[in-house]
N, C-alpha and C positions, 0 to 999 in steps of 0.2 A: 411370121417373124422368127420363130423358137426353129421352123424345119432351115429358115437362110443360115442363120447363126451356127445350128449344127452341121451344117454345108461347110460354112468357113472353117471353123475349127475342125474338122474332119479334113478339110484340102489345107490347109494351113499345118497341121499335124505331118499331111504324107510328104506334102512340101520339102519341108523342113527335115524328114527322116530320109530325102533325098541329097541335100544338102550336108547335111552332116555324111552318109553315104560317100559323097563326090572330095569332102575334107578327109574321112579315113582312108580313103584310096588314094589320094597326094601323100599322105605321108607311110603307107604301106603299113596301116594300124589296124585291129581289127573294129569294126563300127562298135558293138556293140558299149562297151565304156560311154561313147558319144551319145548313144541310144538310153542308156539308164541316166545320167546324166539329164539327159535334156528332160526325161521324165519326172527328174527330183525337181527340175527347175518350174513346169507346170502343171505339178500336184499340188497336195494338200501342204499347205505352207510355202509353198512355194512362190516365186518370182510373180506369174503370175496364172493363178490357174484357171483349168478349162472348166466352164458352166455346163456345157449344155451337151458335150459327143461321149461322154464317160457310157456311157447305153455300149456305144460301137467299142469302144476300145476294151470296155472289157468282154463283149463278145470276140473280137477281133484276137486279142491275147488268148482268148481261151481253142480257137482256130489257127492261130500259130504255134502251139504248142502239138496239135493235134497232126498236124502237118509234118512241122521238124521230125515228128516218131516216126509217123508214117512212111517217109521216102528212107529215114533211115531200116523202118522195114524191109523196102524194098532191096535193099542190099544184099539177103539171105532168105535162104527158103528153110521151110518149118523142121525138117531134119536137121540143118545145122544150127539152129537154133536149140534145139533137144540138146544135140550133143557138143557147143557150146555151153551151155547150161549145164550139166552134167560134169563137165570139163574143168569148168571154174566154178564150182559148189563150195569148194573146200575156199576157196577166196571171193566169196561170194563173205561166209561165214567172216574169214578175216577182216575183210570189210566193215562188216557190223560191229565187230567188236572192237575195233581200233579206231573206227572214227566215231560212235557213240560212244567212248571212256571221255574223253576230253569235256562234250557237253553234262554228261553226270557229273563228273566232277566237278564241275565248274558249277552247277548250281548245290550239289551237298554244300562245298567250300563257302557259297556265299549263302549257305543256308537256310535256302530255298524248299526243303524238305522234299523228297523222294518223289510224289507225283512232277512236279517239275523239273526231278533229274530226268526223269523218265521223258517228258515232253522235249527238254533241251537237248539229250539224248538224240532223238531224230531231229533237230533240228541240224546238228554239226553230223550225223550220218549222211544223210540223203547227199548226192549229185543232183544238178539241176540238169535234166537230161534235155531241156530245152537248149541252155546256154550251151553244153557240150556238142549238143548235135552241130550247134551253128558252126561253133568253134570248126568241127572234124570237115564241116563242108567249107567254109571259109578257108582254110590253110590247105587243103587238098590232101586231106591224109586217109579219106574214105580207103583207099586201095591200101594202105598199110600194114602188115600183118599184125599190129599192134590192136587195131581196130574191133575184132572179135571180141579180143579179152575186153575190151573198155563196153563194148557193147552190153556181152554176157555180166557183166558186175553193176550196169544201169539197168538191164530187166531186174537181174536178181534184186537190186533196191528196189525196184519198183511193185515185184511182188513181193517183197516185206512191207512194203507200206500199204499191201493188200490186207495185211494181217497187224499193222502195227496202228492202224487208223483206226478199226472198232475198236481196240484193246484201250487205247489212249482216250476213247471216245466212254469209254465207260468208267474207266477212272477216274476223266474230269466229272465226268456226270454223277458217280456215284451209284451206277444201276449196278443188279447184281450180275454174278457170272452168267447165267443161262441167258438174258438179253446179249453181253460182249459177245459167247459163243456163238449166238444166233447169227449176229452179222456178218461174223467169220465165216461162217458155214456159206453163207449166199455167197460172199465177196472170192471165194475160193470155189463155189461152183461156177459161177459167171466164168472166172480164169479158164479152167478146166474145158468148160463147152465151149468155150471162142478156141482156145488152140490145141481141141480134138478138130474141130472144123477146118483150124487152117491143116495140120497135120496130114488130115483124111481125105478132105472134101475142097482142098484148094485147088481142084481141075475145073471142080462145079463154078465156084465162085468163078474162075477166071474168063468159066463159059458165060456166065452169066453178067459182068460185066464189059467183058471185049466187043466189040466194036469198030467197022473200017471208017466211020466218022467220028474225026477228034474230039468234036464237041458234044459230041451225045459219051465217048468213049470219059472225058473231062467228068462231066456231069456225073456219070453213074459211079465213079471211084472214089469223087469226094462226097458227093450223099452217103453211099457204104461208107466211107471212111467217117465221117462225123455223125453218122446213124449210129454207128456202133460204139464210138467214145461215148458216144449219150448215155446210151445205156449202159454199157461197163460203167461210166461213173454216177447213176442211176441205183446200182448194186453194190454200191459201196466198192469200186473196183476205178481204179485211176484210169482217165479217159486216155491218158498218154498210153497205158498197157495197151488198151484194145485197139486204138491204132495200127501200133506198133503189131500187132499177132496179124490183122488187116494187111500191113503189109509184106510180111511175111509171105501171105497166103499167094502172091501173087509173084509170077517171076517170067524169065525167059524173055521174048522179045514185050510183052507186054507190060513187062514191068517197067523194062526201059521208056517203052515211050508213052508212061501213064507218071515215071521220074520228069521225063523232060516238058508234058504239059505244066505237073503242078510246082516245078521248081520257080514260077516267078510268083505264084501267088502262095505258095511257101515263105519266098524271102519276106514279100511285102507283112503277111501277118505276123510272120515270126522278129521285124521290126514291129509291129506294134504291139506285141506281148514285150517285148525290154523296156520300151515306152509305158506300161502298164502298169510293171510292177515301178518303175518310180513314182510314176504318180500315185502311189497308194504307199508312199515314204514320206512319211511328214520331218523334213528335213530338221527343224526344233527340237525333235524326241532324242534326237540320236548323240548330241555331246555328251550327254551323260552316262551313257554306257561306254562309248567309243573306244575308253581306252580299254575293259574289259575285252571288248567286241576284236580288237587288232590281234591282242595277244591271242585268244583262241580262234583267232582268224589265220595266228601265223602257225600257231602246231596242226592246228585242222590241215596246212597245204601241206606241211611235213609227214604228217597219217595218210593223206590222200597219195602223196606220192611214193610214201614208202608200200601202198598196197596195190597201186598199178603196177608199181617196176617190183615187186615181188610174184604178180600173178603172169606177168608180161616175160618172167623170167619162168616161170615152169612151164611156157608157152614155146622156150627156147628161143625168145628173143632177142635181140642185141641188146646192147646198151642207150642205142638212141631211139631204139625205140620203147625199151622202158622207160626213159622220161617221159615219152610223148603221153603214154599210158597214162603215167601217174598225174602229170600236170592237165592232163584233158577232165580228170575227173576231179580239179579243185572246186570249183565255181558250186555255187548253190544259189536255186532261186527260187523258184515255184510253191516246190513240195514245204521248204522250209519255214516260208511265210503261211502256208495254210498250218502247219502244226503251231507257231507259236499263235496265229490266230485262234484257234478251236484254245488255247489255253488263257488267253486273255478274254477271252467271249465268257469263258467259264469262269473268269471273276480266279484266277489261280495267283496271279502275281504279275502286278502294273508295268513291271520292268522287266520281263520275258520277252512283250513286244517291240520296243525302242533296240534292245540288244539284241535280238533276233534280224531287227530290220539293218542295223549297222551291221552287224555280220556277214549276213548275206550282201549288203549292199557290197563290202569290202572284198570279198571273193567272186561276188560277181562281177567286179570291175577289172581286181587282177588278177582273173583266173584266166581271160582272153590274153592278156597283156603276158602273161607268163609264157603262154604255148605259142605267141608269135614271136617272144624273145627267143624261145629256148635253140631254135637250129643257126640263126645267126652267130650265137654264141658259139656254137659248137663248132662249125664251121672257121670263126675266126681263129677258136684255140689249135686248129686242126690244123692251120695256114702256120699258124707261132712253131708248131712243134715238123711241122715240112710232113706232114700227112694229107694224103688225096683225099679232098674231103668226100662224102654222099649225095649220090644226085639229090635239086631240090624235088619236095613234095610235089606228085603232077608229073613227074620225069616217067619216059617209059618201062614199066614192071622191068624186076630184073636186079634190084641193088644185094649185095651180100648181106647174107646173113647176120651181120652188128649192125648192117644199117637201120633195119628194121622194114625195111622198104618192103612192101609186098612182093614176092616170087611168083604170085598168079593171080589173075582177076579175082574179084568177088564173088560167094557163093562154092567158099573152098573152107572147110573145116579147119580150126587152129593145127587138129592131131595133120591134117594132110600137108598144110604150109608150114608146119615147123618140120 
């Protein structure tokens, strides 16, 4: 009876994330708002919630996160990732500091004391590189020259939260320095030997999984692929990083059609990671921080955009596609609820989690909503002032230079397309 039931609410979940699917595409919206949404409605507190598939969904979420990295791997090979990285270091840095000020602040202000500036700190830092990836592949801006730099400013978060996860884990904890260092040390060697591998050894890997049958070829890229998030987040290393170097490691024609097997079971779990994290938003928690949660919900998009279209701009970008930048990297989801988790688990302060959860809920709902308003907008004021506006996203390469538009396929260095 407990396997029919989990039957149902497993076909009744995908159902319904089809459903909603087939409503954001009448009205040309992105799903994902519909998808966290529906998730507040059958979580904890919710309308009515699910008993018995929470096992799958939260394996499922933790598989669509793993995915969304990964095909966005596949977009670069490990050289332009180096010297992307390298490229945007110094706005890598601005990042950190511009959008961790707002969460310090906000909790000295409410006098919360320093370990929870620090905790709240990465929570208004991090991008949900989940919600972004979807975003970049929903709107069609993968090919965009903007693209790199948004890319290069999500690894760089994500190995700071290489290093910002033991650090934070030892001040809730209260151990001393030589244990925080310890985890460091592993969490940054794990990094290191995944992308000397792909760097060195990505001909090996690609010998080692290619394949002229698809479904053996299927098989052996996502085993690699969630074999090695395992263990990078096993090592204290985000399972999204080691994906993400996985697919790096792979490119040329095999990349592509290792892209176009797992692009549908990409989408499928990367709807049920949006559906995952609402369900784990206890919709009751959240008025009472709310109105906090809005206001550094609204400087948070103003930090995020001022540091896209700041890095987007020494990339020699246009102007449209420095918004695109900046607004792709509003949204927060994942990484944010695990840090205010580890801080409420730690017994730090009641109301870290409720305002964390509103936060994030509020960014991740209009952070899609923003990047699918932003070129219609542009576009019309373009028509108002008798300016040709930019091909849409998806048009074939080629748009000028303000467009933002990509000048050359993918697996081209910022220094080469700017």
């Amino acid at each position: 009876m407990h396997a029919a039931a989990a039957l149902i609410e497993i076909g009744a979940v995908i159902l319904g994330l089809g459903l909603l699917g087939a409503l954001s595409a009448r009205f040309a919206i992105s799903p994902i708002p519909l998808y966290l949404l529906a998730g507040l409605a059958f979580g904890q507190g919710g309308l009515l919630p699910l008993a018995t598939s929470e096992e799958f969904t939260a394996t499922g979420a933790e598989i669509g996160v793993i995915l969304l990295l990964f095909t966005l791997g596949l977009e670069y090979t490990a050289p332009e990732l180096v010297g992307t990285l390298r490229h945007n270091a110094v706005a890598g840095v601005v990042d950190l500091v511009l959008n961790a000020a707002p969460g310090v602040a906000t909790a000295l202000l409410l006098g919360w004391g320093p370990v929870a500036a620090v905790a709240l700190g990465g929570v208004t830092y991090v991008t949900s590189s989940g919600i972004t990836a979807k975003v970049l592949a929903d709107l069609q801006w993968l090919g965009n020259r903007e693209v790199p730099v948004v890319l290069s400013l999500l690894v760089f978060e994500d190995l700071t939260m290489a290093v910002y996860l033991p650090i934070l884990t030892a001040l809730l904890a209260g151990v001393g320095v030589l244990a925080g260092l310890t985890t460091l040390a592993i969490a940054a060697s794990t990094i290191t030997v995944i992308l000397v591998v792909a760097l060195k050894f990505g001909r090996y890997v690609e010998r080692f999984v290619a394949s002229p049958n698809e479904e053996v070829l299927l098989l052996k890229v996502l085993g690699l692929t969630v074999l090695v998030a395992g263990v990078a987040q096993l090592l204290q290393v985000s399972a999204a990083v080691g994906a993400f170097l996985v697919g790096i490691a792979l490119s040329g024609p095999l990349a592509h059609t290792a892209r176009e097997l797992l692009t549908p079971l990409r989408d499928l779990f990367a709807a049920v990671f949006f559906v995952f994290f609402g369900l784990h938003t206890d919709p009751k928690a959240l008025p009472p921080m709310l109105g906090v949660a809005v206001i550094l919900a609204f400087v948070s998009v103003l930090t995020k955009i001022a540091t896209g279209w700041w890095a987007a701009r020494r990339a020699g970008i246009g102007a449209l596609g420095r918004a695109r930048a900046g607004i792709a990297l509003t949204p927060r989801g994942e990484f944010n609820i695990v840090i205010a988790g580890l801080a409420v688990s730690a017994g730090l302060n009641d109301r870290i989690g409720p305002l964390a959860a509103a936060y994030v809920l509020v960014l991740a709902v209009t952070g899609p909503i923003l990047a699918r308003s932003l070129e219609p907008l542009v576009r019309w004021r373009a028509r108002r002032k008798g300016i040709t506006p930019d091909p849409p996203p998806g048009d074939p390469p080629g748009g000028t230079p303000d467009s933002g538009e990509a000048a050359s396929p993918p697996h081209t260095t910022p220094a080469a397309a700017s």
